[in-house]
C-alpha positions as CSV (number, residue, x, y, z in Angstrom):
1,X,1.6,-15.8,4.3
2,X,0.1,-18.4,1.9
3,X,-2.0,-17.0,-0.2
4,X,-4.6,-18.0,-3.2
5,X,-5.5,-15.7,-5.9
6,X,-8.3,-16.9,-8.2
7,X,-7.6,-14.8,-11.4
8,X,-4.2,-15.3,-11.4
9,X,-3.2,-15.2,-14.5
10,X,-5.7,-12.5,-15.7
11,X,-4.8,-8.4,-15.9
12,X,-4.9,-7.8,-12.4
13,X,-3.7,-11.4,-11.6
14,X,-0.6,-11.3,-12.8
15,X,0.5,-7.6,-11.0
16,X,-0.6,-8.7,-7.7
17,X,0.8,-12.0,-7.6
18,X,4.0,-10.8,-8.6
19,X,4.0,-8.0,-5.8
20,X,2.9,-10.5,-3.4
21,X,5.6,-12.6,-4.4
22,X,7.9,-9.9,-4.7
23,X,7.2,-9.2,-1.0
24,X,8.1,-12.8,0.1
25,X,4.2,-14.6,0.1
26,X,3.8,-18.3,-1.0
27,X,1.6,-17.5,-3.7
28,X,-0.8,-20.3,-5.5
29,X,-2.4,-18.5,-8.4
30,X,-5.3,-20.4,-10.2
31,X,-6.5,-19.4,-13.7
32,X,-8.1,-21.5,-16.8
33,X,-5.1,-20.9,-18.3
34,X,-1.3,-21.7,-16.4
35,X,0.6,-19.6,-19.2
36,X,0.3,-15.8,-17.9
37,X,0.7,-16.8,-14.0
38,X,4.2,-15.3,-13.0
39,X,6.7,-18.0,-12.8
40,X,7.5,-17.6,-8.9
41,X,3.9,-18.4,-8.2
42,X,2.5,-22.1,-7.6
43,X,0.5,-22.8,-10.6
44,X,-3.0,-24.4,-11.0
45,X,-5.0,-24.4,-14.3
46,X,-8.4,-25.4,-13.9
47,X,-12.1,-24.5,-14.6
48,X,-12.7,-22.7,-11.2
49,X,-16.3,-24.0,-11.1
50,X,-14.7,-27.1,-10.6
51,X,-15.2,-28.3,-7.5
52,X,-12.0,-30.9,-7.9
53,X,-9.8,-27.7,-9.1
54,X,-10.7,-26.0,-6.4
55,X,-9.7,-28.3,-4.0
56,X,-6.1,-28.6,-5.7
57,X,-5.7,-25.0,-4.9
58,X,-6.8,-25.0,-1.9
59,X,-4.5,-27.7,-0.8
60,X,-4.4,-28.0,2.7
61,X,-5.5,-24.6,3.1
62,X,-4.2,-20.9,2.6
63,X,-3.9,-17.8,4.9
64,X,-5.7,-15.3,3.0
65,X,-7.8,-15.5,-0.6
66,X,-7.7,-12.8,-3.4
67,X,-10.8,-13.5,-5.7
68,X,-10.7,-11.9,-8.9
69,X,-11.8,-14.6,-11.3
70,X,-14.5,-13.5,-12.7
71,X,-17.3,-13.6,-16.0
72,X,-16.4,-9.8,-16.9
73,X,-19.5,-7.7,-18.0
74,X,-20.1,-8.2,-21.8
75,X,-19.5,-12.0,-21.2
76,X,-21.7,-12.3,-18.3
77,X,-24.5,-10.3,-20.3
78,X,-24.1,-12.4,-23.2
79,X,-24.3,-15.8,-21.1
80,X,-26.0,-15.0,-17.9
81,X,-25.8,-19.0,-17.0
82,X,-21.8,-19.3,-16.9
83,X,-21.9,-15.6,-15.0
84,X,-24.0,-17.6,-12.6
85,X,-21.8,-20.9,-12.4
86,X,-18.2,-18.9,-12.1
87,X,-20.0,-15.5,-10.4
88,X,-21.9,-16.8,-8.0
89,X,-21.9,-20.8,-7.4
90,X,-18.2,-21.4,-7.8
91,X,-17.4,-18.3,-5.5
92,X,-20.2,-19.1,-2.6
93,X,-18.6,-22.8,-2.9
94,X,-14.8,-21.5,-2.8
95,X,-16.1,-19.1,0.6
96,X,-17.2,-22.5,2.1
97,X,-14.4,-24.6,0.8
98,X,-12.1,-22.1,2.3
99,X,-13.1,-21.1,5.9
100,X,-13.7,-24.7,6.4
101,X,-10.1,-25.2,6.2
102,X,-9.0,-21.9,8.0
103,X,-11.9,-20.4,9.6
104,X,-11.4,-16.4,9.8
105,X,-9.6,-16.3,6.6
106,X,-8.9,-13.1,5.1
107,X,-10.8,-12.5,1.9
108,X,-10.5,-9.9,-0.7
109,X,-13.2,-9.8,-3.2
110,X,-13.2,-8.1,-6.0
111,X,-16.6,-5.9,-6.9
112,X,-17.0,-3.8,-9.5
113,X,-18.5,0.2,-10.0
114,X,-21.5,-2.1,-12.4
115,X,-23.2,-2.6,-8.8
116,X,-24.3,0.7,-8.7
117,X,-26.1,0.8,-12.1
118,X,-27.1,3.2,-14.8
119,X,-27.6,6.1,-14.9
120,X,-25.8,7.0,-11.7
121,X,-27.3,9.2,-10.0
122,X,-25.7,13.2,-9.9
123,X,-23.1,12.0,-6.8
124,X,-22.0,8.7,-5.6
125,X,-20.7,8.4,-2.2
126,X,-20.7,5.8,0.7
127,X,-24.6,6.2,1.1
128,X,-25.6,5.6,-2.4
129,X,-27.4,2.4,-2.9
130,X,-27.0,-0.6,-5.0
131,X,-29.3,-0.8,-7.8
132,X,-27.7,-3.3,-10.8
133,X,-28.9,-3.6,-14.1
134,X,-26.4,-5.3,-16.0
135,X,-26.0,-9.4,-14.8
136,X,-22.4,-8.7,-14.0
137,X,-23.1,-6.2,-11.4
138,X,-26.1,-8.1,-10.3
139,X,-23.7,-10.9,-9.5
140,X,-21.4,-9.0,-8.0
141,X,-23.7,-7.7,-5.6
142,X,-25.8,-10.3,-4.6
143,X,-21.7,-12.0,-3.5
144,X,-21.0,-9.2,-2.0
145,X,-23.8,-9.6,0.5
146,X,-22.3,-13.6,0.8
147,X,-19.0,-12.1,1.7
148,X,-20.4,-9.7,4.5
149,X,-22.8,-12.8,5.8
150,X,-20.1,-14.9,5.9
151,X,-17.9,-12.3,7.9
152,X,-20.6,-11.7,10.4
153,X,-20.7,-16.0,11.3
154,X,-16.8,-16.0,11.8
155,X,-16.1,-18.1,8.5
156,X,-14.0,-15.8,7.0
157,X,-12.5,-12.0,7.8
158,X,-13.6,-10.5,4.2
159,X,-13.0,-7.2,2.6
160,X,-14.6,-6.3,-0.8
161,X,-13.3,-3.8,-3.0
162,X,-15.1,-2.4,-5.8
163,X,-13.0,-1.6,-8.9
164,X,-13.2,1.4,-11.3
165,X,-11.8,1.5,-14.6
166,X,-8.1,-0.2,-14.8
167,X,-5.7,1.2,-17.1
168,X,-4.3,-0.1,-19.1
169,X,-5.3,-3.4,-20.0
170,X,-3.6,-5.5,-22.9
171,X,-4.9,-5.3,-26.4
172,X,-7.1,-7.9,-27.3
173,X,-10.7,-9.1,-26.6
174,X,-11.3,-8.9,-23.0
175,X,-15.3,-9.4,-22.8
176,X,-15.7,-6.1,-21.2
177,X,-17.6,-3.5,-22.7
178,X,-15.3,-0.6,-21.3
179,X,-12.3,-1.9,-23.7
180,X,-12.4,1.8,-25.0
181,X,-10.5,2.9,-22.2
182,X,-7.5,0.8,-22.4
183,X,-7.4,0.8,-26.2
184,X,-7.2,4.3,-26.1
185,X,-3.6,3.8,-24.5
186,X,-2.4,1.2,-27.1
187,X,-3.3,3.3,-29.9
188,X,-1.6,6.6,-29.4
189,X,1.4,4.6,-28.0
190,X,1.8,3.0,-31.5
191,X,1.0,6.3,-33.2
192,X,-2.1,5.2,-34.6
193,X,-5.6,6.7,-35.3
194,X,-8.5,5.8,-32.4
195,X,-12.0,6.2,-32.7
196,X,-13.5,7.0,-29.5
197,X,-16.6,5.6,-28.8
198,X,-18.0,8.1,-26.4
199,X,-17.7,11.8,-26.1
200,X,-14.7,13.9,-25.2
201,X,-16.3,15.1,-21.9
202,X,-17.0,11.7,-21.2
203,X,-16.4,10.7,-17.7
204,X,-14.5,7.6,-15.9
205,X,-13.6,7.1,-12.6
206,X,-10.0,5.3,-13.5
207,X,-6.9,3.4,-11.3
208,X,-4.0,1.9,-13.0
209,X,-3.3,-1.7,-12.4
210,X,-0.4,-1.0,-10.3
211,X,-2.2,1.3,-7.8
212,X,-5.4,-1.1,-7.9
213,X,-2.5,-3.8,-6.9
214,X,-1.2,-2.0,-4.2
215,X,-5.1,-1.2,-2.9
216,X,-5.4,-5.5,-2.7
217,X,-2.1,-5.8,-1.1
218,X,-3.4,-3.3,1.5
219,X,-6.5,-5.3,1.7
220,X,-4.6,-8.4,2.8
221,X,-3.6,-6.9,6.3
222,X,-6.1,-3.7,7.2
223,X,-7.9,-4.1,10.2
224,X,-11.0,-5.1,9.2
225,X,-12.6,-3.0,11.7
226,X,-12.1,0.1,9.7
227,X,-14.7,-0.9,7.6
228,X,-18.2,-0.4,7.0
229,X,-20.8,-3.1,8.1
230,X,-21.0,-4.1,4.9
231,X,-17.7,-4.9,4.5
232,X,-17.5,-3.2,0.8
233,X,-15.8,-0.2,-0.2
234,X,-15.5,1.1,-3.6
235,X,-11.9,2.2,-4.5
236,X,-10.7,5.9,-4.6
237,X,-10.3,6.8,-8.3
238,X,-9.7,10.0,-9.8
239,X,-12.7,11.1,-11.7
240,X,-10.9,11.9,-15.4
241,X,-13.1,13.0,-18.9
242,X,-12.0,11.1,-22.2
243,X,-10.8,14.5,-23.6
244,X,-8.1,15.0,-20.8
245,X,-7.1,11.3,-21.0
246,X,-6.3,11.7,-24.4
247,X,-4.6,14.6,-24.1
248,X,-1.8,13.2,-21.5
249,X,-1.9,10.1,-22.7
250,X,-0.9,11.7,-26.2
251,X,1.5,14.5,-24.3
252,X,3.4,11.2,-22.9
253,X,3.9,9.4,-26.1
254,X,4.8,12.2,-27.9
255,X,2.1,12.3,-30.5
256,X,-0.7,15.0,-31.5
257,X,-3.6,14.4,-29.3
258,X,-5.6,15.2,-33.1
259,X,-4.9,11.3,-33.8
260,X,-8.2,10.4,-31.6
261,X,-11.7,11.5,-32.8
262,X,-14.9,10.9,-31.0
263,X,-18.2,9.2,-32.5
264,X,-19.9,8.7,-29.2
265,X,-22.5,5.6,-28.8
266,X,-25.5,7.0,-26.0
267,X,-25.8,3.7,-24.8
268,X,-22.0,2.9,-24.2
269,X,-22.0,6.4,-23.0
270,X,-24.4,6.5,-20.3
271,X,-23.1,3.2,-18.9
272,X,-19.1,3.8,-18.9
273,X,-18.5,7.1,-19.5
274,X,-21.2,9.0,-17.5
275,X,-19.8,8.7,-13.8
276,X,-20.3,11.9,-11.8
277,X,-18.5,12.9,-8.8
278,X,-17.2,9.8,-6.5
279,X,-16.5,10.5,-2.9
280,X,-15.1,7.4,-1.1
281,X,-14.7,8.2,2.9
282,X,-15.1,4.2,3.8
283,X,-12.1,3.6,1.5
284,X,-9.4,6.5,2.0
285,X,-10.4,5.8,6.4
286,X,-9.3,2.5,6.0
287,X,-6.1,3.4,3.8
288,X,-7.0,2.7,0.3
289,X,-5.8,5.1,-2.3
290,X,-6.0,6.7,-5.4
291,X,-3.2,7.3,-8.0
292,X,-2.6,10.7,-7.3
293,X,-3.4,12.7,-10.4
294,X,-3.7,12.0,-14.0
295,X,0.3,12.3,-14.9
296,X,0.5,9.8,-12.8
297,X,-2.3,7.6,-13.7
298,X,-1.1,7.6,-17.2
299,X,2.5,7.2,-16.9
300,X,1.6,4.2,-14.9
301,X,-0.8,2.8,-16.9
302,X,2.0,2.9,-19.9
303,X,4.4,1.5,-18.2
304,X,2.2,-1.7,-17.7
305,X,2.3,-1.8,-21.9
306,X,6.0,-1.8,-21.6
């Protein structure tokens, strides 16, 4: 298949296109910046809310589109008007631009866990209703709606996935206010002292990039009648607290767990590190998965820092 991944050279980006790749697809990959799209991909660099960018990675048309480009949270908070240009506009053009050249296109959007809100409520399953606060998961939900309105006219074939937390991201400012997560990982691999920001019983719902790779790649060829009418799932993810992570994560890199101390922030708290039980029927039915357990979460998310 051709395929077009928006985000291509971001975290996620860069694993999938090389596993599509890896897997024989014609991948295009368009980012702002060219330099971290994987070599075997067909570069475009470009402002996506460009509409002349957009038409160069389009080209004559693809068989399937993977959007991940996105404003991440503490970006999109900080300038709600480019979350609305990139989040919104730019996608609901791209979902037009698109179909219009291959009506029935298979979509894969990414979502995000922020469409539900804070504070969750004591259980989050299939049932539990959107209710944003944040822009970022405004945005995402209000396109979310787009992709299932645009599946239910025939323009495209869309599947949106909602995202937990993805370990382990690479050190460095990423705009999103869960950082704490992945910088966690880069610490205790170098040895070095961390300073949680929330509490030890703290609670994520987590996937490493790899596995959250592997649930897009899956997304690409389900049968789309496997899913809800709303077209949206949110991933499976194991449910982990900061304590535990810190613990394996310091068992696997060989250093005393006793290097990470907590100073927890309530605010950062209740909205990242307060997620309750997750069920996710939708999502396993139609053959997305989690990682398995946490050894396995954290030996892949370390091996992505390799």
């Amino acid at each position: 298949m051709k395929i077009l991944v928006t985000g291509a050279g971001g975290f996620v980006g860069r694993q999938l296109v090389s596993d599509l790749t890896d897997a024989g697809h014609a991948v295009v990959g368009l980012d702002t910046h060219a330099g971290g799209i994987p070599a075997d991909a067909t570069a475009i660099e470009g402002d996506f809310g460009d509409a002349g960018v957009r038409a160069q990675a389009l080209g004559d048309g693809c068989d399937a589109l993977v959007h991940l480009a996105t404003v991440p949270g503490g970006a999109a908070e900080a300038d709600p008007q480019a979350s609305r240009r990139i989040n919104i506009d730019a996608m609901y053009d791209l979902l037009l631009e698109a179909s219009a050249l291959k009506p029935g296109l298979r979509v894969a959007y990414a979502s995000s866990i922020a469409v539900y809100g804070d504070p969750l409520p004591d259980f989050v399953d299939d049932t539990t209703p959107l209710s944003p606060k944040m822009i970022y998961g405004g945005h995402k939900a209000m396109m979310e709606h787009a992709v299932a309105m645009f599946s239910n006219r025939g323009m495209i074939d869309g599947v949106t996935v909602r995202l937990p937390g993805i370990l382990a991201r690479p050190k460095g400012p990423s705009g999103m206010k869960s950082a704490f997560m992945s910088n966690l990982f880069h610490a205790l691999k170098a040895g070095e002292a961390f300073t949680c920001p929330v509490s030890a019983q703290g609670t994520i719902w987590a996937e490493s990039v790899a596995c959250v790779s592997a649930n897009f790649v899956h997304a690409l060829s389900l049968d789309s009648a496997l899913l809800p009418p709303t077209r949206a799932v949110t991933l499976p993810a194991l449910r982990v607290s900061m304590g535990d992570l810190a613990a394996e994560v310091a068992r696997q890199c060989g250093v005393d767990a006793g290097l990470v101390t907590y100073e927890p922030d309530a605010a950062l708290e209740a909205a990242f590190a307060a997620q309750p039980p997750l069920a996710t029927p939708s999502a396993e039915s139609a053959g997305f998965a989690h990682d398995g357990d946490i050894a396995k979460l954290v030996s892949s998310a370390l091996a992505t820092l390799a």
